[in-house]
C-alpha positions in Angstrom: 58.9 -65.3 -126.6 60.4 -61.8 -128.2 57.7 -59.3 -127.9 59.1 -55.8 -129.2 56.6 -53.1 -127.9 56.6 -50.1 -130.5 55.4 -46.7 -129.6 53.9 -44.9 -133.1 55.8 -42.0 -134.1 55.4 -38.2 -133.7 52.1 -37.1 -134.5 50.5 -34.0 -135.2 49.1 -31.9 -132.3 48.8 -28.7 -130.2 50.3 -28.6 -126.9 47.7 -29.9 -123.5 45.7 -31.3 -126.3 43.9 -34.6 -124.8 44.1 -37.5 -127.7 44.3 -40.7 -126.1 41.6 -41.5 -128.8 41.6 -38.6 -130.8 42.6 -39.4 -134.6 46.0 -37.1 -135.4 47.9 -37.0 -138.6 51.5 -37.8 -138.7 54.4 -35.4 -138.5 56.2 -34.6 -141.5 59.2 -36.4 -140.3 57.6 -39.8 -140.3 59.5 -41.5 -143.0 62.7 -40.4 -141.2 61.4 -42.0 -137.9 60.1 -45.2 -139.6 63.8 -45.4 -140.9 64.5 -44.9 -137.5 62.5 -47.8 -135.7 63.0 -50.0 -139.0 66.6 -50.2 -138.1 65.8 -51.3 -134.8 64.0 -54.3 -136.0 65.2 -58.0 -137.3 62.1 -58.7 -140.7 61.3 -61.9 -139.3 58.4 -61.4 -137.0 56.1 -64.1 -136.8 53.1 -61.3 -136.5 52.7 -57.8 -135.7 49.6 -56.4 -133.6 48.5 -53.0 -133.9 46.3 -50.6 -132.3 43.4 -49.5 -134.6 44.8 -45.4 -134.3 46.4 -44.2 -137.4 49.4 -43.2 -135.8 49.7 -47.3 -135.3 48.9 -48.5 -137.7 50.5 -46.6 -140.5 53.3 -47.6 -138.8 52.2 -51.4 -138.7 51.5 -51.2 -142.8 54.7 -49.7 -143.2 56.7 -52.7 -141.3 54.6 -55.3 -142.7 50.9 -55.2 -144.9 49.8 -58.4 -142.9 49.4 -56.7 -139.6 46.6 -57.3 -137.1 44.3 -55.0 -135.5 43.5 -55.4 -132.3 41.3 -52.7 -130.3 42.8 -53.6 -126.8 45.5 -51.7 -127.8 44.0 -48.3 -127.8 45.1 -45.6 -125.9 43.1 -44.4 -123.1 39.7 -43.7 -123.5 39.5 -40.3 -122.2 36.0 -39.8 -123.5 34.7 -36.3 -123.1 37.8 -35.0 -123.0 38.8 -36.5 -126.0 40.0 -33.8 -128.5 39.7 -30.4 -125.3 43.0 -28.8 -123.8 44.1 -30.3 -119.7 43.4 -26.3 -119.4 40.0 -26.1 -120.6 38.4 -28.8 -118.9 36.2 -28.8 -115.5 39.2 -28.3 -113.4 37.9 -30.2 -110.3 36.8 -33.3 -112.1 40.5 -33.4 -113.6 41.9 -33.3 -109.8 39.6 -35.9 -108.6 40.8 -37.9 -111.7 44.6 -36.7 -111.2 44.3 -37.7 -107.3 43.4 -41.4 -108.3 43.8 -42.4 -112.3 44.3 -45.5 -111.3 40.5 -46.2 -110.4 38.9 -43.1 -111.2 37.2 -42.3 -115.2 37.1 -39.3 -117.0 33.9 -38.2 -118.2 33.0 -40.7 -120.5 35.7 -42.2 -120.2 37.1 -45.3 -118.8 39.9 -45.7 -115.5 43.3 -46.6 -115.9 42.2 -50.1 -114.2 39.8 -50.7 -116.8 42.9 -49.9 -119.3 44.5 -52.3 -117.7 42.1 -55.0 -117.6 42.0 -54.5 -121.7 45.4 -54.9 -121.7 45.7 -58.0 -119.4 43.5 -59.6 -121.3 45.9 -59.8 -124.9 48.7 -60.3 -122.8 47.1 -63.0 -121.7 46.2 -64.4 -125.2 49.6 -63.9 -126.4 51.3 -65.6 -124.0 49.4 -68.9 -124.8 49.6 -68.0 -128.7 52.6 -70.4 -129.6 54.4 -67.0 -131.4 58.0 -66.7 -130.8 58.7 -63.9 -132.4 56.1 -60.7 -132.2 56.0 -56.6 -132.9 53.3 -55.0 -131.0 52.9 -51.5 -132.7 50.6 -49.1 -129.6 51.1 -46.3 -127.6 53.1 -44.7 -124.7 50.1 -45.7 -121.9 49.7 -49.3 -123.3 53.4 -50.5 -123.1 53.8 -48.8 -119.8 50.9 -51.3 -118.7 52.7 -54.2 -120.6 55.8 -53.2 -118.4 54.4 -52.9 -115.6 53.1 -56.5 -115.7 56.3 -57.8 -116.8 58.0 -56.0 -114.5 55.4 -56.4 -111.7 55.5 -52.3 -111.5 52.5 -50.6 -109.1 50.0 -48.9 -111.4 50.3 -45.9 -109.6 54.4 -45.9 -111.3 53.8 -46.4 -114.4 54.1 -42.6 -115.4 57.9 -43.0 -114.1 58.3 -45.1 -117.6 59.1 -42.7 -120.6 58.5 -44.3 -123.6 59.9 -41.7 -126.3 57.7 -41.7 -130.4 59.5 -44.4 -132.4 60.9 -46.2 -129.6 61.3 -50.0 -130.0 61.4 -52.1 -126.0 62.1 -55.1 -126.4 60.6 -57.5 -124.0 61.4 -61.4 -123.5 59.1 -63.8 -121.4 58.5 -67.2 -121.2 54.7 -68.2 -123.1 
């Protein structure tokens, strides 16, 4: 199977601002960047997930109008926290969360291993789905999961993957 993982493009935002889930509006340049990641791409995808953010999936509609939603491709939950600065936030709870993110939540929030369970959970699905062929359209914290259990990488490493706006991985494992 062909699985190419697709981060959305720039979006609109103020620098420390926390949006895992936060709805943000797309950056001016977006039709330059879709051009971007459309030349990346061969048409003949069998199916193309998306995460239910904007920033996904107005790129989704604008590879293909049949696309499927599928909410276990969210971005981290970072619930209170959702839509506040990393500066303006109870500074101790963000070090007990920044000393282990792997297990620990954010205020009303869920933990990276909960993330990850999400996550585990489609790529499960997929692999037994019979597709050959598939465009995942998501976010920078859900294809570093998908990498690292592809490439058997230690949750606590996944922050060494950069995964740039726009960029297309391309992934290929056996279903």
């Amino acid at each position: 199977m062909e699985i190419c993982l697709i981060r959305h493009t720039t979006p609109v935002f103020e620098p420390g601002l926390i949006y895992g889930r936060k709805e943000l509006s797309l950056h001016a340049d977006f039709e330059s960047e879709l051009a971007a990641v459309r030349s990346q791409l061969d048409t003949d995808f069998e199916i193309i997930y998306s995460s239910p953010a904007f920033r996904c999936a107005e790129l989704a509609r604008s590879l293909s109008a049949a696309f499927v939603v599928d909410n276990r491709l969210q971005e981290l939950d970072f619930g209170d926290w959702e839509g506040k600065t990393w500066d303006t936030v109870d500074q101790q709870a963000l070090q007990t969360w920044m000393d282990d993110y792997v297990n620990v939540h954010t205020p009303g929030g869920e933990s990276m291993m909960q993330m990850y369970g999400r996550v585990c959970e489609f790529w499960e699905e997929l692999q037994e789905s019979g597709y050959e062929k598939v465009a995942i359209v998501t976010h920078a914290g859900v294809i570093r999961l998908v990498l690292s259990i592809v490439n058997k990488i230690a949750l606590t490493d996944i922050f060494d993957i950069k995964v740039a706006y726009g960029e297309v991985i391309r992934v290929r494992v056996n279903g």
